[in-house]
Predicted model as a PDB file, atoms N, CA, C, CB and O in Angstrom, pLDDT in the B-factor column:
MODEL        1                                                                  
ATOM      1  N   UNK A   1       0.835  -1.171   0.000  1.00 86.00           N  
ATOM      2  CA  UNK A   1       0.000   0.000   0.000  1.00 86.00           C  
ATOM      3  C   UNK A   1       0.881   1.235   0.000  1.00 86.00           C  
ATOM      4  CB  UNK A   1      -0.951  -0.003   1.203  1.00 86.00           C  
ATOM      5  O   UNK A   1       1.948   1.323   0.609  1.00 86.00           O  
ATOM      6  N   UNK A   2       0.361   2.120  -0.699  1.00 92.00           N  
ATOM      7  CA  UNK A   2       1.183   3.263  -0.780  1.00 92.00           C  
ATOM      8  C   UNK A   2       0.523   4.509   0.390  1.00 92.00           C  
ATOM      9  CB  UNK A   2       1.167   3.768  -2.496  1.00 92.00           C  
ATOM     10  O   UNK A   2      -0.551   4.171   0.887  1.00 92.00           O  
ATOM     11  N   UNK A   3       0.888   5.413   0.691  1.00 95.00           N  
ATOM     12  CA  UNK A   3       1.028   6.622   1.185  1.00 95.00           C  
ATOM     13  C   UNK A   3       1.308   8.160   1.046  1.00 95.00           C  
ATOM     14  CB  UNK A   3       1.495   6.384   1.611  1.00 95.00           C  
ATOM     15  O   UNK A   3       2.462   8.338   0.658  1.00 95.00           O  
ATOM     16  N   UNK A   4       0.575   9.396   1.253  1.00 93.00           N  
ATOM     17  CA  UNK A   4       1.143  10.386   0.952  1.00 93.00           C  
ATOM     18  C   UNK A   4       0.699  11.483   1.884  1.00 93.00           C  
ATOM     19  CB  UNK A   4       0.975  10.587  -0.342  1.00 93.00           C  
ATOM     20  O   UNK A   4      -0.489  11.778   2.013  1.00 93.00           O  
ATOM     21  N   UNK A   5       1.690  12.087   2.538  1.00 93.00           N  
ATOM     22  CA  UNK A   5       1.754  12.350   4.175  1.00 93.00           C  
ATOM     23  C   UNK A   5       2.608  13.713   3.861  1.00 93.00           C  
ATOM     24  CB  UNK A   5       2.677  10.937   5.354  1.00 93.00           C  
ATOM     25  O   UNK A   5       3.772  13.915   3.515  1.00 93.00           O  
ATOM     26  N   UNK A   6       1.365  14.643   4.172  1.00 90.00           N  
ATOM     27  CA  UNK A   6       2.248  15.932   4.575  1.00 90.00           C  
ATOM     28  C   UNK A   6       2.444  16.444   5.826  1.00 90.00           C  
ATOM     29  CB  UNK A   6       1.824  16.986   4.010  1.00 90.00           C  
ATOM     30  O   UNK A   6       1.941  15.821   6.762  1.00 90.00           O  
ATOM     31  N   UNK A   7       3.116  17.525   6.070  1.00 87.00           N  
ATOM     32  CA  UNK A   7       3.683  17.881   7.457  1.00 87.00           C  
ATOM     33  C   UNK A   7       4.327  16.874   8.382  1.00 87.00           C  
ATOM     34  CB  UNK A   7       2.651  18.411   8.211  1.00 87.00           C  
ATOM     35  O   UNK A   7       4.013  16.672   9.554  1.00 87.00           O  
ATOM     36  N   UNK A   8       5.413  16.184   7.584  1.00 86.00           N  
ATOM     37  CA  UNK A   8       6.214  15.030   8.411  1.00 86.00           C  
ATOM     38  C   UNK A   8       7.021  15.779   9.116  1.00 86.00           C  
ATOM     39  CB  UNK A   8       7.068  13.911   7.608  1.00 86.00           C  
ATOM     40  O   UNK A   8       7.511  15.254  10.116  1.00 86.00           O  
ATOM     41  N   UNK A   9       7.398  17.278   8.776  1.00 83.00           N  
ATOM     42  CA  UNK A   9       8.540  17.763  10.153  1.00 83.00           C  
ATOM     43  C   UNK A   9       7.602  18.500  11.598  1.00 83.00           C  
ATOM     44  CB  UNK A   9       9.880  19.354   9.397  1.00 83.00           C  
ATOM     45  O   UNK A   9       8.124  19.170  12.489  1.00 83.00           O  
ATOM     46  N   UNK A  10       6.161  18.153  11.495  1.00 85.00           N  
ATOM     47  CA  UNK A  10       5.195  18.117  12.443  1.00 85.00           C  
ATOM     48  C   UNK A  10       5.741  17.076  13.619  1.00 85.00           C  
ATOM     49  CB  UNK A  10       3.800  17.697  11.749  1.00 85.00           C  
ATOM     50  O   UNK A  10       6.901  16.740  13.857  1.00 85.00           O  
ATOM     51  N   UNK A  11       4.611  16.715  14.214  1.00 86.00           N  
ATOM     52  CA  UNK A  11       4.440  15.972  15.210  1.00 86.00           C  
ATOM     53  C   UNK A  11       4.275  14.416  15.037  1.00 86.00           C  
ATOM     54  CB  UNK A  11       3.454  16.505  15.786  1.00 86.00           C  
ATOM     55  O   UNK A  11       4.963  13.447  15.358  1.00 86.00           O  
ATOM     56  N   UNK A  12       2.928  14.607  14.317  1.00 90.00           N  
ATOM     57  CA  UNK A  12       2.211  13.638  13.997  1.00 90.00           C  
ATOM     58  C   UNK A  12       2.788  12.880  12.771  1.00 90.00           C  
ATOM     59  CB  UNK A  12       0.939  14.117  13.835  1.00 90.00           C  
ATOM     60  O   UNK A  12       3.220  11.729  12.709  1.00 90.00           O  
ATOM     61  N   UNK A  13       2.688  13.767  11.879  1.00 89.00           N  
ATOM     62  CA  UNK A  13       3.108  13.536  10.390  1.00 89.00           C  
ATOM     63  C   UNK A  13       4.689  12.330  10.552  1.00 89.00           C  
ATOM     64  CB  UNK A  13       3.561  15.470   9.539  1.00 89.00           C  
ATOM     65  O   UNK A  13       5.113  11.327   9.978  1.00 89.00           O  
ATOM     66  N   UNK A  14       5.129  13.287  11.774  1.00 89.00           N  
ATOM     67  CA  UNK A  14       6.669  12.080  11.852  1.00 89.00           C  
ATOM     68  C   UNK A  14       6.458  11.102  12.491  1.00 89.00           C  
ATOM     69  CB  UNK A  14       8.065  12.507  12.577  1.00 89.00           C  
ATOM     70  O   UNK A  14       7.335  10.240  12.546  1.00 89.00           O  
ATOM     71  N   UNK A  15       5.289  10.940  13.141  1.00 91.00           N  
ATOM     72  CA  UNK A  15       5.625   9.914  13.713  1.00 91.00           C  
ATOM     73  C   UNK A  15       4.680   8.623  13.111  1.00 91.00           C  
ATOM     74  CB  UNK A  15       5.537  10.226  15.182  1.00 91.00           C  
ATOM     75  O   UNK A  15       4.755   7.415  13.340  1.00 91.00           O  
ATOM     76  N   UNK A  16       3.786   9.388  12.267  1.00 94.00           N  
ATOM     77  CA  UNK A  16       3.218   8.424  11.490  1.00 94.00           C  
ATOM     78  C   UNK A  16       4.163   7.628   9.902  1.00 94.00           C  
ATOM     79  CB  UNK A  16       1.854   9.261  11.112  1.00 94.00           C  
ATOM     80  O   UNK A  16       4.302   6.461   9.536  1.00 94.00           O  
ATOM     81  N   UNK A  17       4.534   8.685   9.451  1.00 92.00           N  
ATOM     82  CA  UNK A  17       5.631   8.026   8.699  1.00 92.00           C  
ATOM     83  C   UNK A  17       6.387   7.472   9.375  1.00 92.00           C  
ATOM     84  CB  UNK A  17       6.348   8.716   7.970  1.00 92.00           C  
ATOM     85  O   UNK A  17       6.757   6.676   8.512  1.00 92.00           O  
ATOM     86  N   UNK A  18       7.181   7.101  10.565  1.00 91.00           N  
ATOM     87  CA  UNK A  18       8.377   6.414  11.194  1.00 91.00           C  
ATOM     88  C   UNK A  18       6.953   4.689  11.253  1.00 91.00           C  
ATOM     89  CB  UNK A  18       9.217   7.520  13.292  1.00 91.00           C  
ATOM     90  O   UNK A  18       7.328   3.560  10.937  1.00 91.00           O  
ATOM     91  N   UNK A  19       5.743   4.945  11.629  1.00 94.00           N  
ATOM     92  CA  UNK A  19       5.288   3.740  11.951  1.00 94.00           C  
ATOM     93  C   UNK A  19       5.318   3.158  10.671  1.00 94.00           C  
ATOM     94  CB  UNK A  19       4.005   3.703  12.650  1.00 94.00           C  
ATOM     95  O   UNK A  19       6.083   2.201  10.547  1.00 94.00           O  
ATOM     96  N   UNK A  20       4.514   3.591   9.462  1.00 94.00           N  
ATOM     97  CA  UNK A  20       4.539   3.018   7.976  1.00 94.00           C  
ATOM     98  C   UNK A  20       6.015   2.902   7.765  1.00 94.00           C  
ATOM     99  CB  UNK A  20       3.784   4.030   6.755  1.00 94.00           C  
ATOM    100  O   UNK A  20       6.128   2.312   6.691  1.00 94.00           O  
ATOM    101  N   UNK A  21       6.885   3.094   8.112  1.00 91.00           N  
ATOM    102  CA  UNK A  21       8.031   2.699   7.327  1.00 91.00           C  
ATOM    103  C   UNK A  21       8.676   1.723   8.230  1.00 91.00           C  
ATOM    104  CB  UNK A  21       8.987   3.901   6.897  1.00 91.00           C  
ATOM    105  O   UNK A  21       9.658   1.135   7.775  1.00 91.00           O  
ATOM    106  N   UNK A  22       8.218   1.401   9.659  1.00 90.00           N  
ATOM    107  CA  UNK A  22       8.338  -0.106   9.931  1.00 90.00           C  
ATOM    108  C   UNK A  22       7.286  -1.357   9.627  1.00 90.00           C  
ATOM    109  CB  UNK A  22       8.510  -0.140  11.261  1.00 90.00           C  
ATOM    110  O   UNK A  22       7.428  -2.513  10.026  1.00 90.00           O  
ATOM    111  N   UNK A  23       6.379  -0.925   8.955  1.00 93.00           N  
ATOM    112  CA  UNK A  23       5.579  -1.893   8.526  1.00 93.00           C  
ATOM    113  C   UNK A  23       5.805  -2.010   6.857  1.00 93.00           C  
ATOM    114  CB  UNK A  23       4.090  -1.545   9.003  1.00 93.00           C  
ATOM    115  O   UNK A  23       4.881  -2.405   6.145  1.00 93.00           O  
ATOM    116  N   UNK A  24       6.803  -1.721   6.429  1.00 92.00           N  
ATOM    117  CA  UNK A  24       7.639  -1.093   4.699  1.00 92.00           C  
ATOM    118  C   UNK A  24       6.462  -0.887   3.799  1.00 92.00           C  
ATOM    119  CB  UNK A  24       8.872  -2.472   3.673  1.00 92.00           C  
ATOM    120  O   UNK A  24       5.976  -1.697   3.009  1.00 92.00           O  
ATOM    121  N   UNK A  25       6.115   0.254   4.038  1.00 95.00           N  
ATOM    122  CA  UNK A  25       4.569   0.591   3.322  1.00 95.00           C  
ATOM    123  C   UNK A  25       5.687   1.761   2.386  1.00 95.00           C  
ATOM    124  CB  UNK A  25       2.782   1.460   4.694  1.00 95.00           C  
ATOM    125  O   UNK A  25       6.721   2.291   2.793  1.00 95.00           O  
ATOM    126  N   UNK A  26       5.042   1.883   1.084  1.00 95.00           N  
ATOM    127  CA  UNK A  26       6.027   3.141   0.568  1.00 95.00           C  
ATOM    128  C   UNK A  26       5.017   4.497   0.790  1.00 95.00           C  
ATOM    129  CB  UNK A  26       6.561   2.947  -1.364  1.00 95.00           C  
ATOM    130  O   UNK A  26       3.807   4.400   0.990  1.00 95.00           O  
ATOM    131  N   UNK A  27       5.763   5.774   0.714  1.00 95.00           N  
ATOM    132  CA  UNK A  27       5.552   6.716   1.696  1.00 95.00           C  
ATOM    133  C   UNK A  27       5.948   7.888   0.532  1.00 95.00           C  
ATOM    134  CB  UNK A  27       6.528   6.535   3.246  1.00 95.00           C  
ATOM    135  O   UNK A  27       7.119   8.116   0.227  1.00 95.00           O  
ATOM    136  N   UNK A  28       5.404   8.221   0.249  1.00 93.00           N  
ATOM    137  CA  UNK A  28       5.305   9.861  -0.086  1.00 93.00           C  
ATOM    138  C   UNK A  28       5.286  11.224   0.515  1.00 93.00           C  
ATOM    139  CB  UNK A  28       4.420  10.016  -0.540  1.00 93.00           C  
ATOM    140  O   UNK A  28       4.143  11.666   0.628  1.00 93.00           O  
ATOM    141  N   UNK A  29       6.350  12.107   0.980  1.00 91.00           N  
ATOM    142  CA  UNK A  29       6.041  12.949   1.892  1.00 91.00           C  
ATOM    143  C   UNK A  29       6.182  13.943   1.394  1.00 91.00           C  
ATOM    144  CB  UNK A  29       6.561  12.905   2.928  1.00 91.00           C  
ATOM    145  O   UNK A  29       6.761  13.955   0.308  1.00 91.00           O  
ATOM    146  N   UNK A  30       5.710  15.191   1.982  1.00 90.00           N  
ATOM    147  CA  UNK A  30       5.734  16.494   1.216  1.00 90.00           C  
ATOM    148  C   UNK A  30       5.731  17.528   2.678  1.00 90.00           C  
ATOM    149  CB  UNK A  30       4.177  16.694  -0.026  1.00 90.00           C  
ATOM    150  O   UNK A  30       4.891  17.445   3.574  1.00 90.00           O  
ATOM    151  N   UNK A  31       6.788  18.409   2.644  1.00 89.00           N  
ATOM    152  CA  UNK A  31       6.561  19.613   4.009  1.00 89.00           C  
ATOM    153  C   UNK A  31       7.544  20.651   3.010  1.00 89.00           C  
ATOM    154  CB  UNK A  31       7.426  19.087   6.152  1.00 89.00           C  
ATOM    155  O   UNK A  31       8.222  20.442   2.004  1.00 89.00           O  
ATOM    156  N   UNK A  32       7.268  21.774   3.775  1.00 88.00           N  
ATOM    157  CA  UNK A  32       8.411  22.514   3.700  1.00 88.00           C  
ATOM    158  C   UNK A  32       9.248  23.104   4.455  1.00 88.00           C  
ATOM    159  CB  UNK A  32       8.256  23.155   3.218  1.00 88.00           C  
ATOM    160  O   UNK A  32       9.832  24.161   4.215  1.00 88.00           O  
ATOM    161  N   UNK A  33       9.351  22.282   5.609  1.00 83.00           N  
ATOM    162  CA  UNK A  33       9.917  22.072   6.764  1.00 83.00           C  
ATOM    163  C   UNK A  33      10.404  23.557   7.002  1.00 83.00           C  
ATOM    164  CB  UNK A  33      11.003  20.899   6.742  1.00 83.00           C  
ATOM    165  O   UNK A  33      11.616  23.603   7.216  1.00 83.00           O  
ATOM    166  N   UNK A  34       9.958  24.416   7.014  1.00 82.00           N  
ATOM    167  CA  UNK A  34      10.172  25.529   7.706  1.00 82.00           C  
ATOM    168  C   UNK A  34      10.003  25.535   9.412  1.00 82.00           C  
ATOM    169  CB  UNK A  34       9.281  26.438   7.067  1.00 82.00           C  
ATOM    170  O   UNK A  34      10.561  26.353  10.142  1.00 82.00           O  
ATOM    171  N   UNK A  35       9.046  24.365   9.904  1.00 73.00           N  
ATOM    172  CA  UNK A  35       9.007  24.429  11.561  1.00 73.00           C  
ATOM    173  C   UNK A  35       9.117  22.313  11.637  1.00 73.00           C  
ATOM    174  CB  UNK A  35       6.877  25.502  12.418  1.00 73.00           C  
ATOM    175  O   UNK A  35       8.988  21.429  10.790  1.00 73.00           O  
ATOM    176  N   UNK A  36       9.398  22.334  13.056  1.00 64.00           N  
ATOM    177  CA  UNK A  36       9.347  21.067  13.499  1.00 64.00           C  
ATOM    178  C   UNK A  36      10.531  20.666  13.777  1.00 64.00           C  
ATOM    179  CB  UNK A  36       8.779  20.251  12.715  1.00 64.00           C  
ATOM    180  O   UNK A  36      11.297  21.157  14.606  1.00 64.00           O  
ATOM    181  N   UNK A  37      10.789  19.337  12.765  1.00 62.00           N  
ATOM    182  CA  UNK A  37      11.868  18.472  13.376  1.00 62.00           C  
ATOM    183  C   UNK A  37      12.916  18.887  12.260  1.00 62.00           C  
ATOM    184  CB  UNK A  37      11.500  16.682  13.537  1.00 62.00           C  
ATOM    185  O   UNK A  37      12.512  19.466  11.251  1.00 62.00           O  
ATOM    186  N   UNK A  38      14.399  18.565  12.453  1.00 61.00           N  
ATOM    187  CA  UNK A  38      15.672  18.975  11.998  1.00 61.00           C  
ATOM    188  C   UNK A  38      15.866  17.231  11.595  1.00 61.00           C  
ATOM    189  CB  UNK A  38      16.849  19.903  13.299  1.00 61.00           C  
ATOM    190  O   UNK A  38      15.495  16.127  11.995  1.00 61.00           O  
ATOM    191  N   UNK A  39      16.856  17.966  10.345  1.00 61.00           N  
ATOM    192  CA  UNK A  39      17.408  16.853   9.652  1.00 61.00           C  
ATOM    193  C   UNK A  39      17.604  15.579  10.588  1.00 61.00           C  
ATOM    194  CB  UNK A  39      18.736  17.289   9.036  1.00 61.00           C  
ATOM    195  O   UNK A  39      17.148  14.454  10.387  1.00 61.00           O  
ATOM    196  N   UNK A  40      18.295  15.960  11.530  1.00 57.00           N  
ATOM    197  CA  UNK A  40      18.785  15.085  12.323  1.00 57.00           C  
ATOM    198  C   UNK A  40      17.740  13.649  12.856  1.00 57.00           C  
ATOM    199  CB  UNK A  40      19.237  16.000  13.427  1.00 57.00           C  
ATOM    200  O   UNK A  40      18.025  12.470  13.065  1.00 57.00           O  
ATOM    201  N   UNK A  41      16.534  14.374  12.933  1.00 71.00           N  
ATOM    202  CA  UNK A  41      15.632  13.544  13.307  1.00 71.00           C  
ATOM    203  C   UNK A  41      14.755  12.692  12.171  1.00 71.00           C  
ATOM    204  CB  UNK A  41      14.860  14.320  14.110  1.00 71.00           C  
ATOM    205  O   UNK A  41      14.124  11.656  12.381  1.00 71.00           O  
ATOM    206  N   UNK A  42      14.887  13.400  10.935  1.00 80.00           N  
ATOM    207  CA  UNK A  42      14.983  12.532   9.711  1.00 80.00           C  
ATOM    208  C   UNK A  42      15.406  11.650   9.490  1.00 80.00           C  
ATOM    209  CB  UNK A  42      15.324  12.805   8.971  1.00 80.00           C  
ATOM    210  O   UNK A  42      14.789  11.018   8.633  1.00 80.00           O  
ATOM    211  N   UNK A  43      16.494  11.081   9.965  1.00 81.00           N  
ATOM    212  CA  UNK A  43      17.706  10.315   9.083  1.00 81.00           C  
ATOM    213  C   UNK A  43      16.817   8.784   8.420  1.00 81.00           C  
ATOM    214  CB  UNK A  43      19.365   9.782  10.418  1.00 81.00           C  
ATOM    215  O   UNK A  43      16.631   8.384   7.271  1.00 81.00           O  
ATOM    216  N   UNK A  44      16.490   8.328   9.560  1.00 80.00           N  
ATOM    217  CA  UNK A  44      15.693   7.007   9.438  1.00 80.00           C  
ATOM    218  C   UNK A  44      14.539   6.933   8.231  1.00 80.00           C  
ATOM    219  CB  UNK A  44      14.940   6.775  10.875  1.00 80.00           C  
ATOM    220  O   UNK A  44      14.209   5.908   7.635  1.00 80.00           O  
ATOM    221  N   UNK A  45      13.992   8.316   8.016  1.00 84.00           N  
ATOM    222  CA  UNK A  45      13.054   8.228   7.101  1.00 84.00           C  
ATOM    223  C   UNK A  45      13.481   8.925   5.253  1.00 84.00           C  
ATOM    224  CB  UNK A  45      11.824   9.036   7.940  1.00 84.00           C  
ATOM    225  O   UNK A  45      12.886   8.846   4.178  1.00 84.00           O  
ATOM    226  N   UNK A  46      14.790   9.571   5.693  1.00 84.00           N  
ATOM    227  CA  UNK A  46      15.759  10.094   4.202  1.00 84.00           C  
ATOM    228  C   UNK A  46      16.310   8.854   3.703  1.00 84.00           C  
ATOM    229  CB  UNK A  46      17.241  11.259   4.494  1.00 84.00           C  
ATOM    230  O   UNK A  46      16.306   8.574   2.504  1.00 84.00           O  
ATOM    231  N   UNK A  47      16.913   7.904   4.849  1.00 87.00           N  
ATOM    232  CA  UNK A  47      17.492   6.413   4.378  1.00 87.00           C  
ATOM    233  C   UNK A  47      16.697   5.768   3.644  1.00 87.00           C  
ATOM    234  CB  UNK A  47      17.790   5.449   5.417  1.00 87.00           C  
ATOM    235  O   UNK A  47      17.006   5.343   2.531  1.00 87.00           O  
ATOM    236  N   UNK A  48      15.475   5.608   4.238  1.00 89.00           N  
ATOM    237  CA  UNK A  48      14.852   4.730   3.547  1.00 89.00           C  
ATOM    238  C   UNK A  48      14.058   4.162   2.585  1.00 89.00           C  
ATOM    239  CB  UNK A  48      14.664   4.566   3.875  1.00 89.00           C  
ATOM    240  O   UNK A  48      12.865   4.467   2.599  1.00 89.00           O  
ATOM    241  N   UNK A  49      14.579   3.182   1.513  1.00 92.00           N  
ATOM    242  CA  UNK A  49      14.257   2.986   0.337  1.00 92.00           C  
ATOM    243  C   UNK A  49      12.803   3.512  -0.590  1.00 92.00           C  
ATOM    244  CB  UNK A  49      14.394   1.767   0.434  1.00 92.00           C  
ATOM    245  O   UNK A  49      12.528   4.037  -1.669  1.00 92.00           O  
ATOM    246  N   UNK A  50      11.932   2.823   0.993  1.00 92.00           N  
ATOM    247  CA  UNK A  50      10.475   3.223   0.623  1.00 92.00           C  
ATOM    248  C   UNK A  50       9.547   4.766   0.659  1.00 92.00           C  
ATOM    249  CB  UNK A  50       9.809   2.386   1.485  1.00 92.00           C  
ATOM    250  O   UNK A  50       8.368   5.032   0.422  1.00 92.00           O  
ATOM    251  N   UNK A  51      10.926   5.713   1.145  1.00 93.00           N  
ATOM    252  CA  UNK A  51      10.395   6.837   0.676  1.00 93.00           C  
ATOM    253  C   UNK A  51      10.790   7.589   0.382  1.00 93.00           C  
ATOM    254  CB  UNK A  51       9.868   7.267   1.060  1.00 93.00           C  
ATOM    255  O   UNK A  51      11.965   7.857   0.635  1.00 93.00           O  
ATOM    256  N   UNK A  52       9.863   8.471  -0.447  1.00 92.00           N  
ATOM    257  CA  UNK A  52      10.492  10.217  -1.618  1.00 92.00           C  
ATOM    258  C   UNK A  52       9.674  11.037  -0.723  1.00 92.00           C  
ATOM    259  CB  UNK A  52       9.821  10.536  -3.901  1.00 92.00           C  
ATOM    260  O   UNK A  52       8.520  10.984  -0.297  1.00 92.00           O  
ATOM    261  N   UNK A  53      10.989  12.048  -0.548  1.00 90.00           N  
ATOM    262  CA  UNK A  53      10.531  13.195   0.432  1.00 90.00           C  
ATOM    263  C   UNK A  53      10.562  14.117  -0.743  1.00 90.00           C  
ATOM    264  CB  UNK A  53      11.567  13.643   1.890  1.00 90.00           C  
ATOM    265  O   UNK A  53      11.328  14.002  -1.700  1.00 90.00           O  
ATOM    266  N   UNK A  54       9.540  15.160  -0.559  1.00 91.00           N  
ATOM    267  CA  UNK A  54       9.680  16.491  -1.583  1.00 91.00           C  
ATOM    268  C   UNK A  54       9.287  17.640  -0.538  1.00 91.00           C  
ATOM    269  CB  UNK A  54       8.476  16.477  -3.128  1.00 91.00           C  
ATOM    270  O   UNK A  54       8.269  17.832   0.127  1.00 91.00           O  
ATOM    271  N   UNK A  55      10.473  18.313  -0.656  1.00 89.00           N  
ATOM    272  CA  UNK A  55      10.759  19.652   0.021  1.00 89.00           C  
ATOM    273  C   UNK A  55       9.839  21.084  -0.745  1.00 89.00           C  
ATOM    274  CB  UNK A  55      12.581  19.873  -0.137  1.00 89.00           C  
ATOM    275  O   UNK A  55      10.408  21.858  -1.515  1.00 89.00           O  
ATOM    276  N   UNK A  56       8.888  21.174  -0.496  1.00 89.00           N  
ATOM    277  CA  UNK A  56       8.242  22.320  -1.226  1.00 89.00           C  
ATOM    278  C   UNK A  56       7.107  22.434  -0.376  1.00 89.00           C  
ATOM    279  CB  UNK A  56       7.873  22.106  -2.815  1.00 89.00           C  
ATOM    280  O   UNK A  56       6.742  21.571   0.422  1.00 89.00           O  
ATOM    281  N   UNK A  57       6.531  23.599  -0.590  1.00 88.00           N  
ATOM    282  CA  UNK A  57       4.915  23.864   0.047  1.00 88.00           C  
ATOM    283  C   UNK A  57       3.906  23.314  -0.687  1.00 88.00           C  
ATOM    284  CB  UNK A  57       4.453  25.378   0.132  1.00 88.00           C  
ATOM    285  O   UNK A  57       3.847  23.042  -1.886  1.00 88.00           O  
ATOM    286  N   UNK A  58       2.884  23.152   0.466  1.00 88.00           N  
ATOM    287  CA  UNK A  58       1.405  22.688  -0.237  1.00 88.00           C  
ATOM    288  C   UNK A  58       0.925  23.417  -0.924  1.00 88.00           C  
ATOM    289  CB  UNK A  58       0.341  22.424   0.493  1.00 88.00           C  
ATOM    290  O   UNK A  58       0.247  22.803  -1.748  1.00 88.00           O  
ATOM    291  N   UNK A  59       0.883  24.637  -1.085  1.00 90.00           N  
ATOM    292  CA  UNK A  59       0.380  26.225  -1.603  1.00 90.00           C  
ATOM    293  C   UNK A  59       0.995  26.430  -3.187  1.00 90.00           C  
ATOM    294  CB  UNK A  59       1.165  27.666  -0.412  1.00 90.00           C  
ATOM    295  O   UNK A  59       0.766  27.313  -4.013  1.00 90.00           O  
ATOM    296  N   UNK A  60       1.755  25.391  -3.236  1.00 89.00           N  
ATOM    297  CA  UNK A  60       2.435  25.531  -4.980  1.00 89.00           C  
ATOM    298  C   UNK A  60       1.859  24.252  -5.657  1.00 89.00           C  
ATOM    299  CB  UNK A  60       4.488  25.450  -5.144  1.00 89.00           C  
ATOM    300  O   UNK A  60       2.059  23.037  -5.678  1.00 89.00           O  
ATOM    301  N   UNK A  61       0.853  25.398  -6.317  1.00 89.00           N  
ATOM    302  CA  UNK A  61       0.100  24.250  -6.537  1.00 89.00           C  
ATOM    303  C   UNK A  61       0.842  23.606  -8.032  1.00 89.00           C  
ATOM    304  CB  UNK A  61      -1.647  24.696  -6.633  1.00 89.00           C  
ATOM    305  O   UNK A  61       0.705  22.406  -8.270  1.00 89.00           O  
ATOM    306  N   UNK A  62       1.515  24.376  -8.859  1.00 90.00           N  
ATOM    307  CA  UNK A  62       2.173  23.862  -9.773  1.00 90.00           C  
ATOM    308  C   UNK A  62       3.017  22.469  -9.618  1.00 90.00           C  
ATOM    309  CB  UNK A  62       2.877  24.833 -10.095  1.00 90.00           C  
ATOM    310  O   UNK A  62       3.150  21.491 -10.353  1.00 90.00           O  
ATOM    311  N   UNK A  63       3.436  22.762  -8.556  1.00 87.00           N  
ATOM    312  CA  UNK A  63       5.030  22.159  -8.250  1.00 87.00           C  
ATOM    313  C   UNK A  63       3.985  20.396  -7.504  1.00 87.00           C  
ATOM    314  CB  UNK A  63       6.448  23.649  -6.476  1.00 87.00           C  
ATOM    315  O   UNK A  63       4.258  19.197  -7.555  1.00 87.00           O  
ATOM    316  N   UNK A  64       3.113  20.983  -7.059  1.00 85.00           N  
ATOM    317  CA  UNK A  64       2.251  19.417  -6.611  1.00 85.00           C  
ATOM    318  C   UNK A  64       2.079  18.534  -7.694  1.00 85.00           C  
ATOM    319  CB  UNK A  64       0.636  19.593  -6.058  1.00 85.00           C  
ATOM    320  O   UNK A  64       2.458  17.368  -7.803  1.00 85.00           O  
ATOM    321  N   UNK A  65       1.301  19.427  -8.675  1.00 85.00           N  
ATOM    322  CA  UNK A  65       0.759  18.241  -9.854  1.00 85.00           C  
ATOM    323  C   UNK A  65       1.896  17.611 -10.705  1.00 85.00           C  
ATOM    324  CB  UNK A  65      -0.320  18.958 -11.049  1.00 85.00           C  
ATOM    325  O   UNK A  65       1.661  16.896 -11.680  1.00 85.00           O  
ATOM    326  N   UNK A  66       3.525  18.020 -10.141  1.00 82.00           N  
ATOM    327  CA  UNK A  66       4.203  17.367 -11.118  1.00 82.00           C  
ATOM    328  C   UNK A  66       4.669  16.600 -10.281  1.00 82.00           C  
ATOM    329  CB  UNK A  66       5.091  18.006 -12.001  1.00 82.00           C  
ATOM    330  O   UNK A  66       5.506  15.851 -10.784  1.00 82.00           O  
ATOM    331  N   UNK A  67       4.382  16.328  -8.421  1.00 77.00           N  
ATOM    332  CA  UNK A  67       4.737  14.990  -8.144  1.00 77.00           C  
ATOM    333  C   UNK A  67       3.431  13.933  -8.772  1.00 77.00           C  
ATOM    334  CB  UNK A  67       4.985  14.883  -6.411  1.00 77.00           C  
ATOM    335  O   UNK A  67       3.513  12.711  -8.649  1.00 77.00           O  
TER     336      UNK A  67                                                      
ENDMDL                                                                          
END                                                                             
């Protein structure tokens, strides 16, 4: 099953992607991490195979329809 999860440098958003990506669900994420969590607390979810992070805002809407 696939996934697509914004505001992963949130609260929620991270900690729901950290659960799908121990159950290897693939994962689509989208923030523009302007607030929340730091790279650092990423690492586990940049590593891993089953997911594409895209660094941009929800508000562009151009830049959405070409994920």
């Amino acid at each position: 099953m696939n996934y697509f999860i914004t505001g992963i440098a949130g609260f929620i958003g991270y900690h729901l992607a950290n659960f799908l990506c121990q159950k290897n669900y693939k994962i689509d994420i989208l923030d523009n991490f302007q607030r929340g969590k730091n790279d650092a607390d990423l690492t586990l979810l940049i590593k891993n195979k089953n997911v594409n992070i895209y660094s941009l805002d929800i508000l562009d809407k151009n830049k959405i329809k070409k994920i």
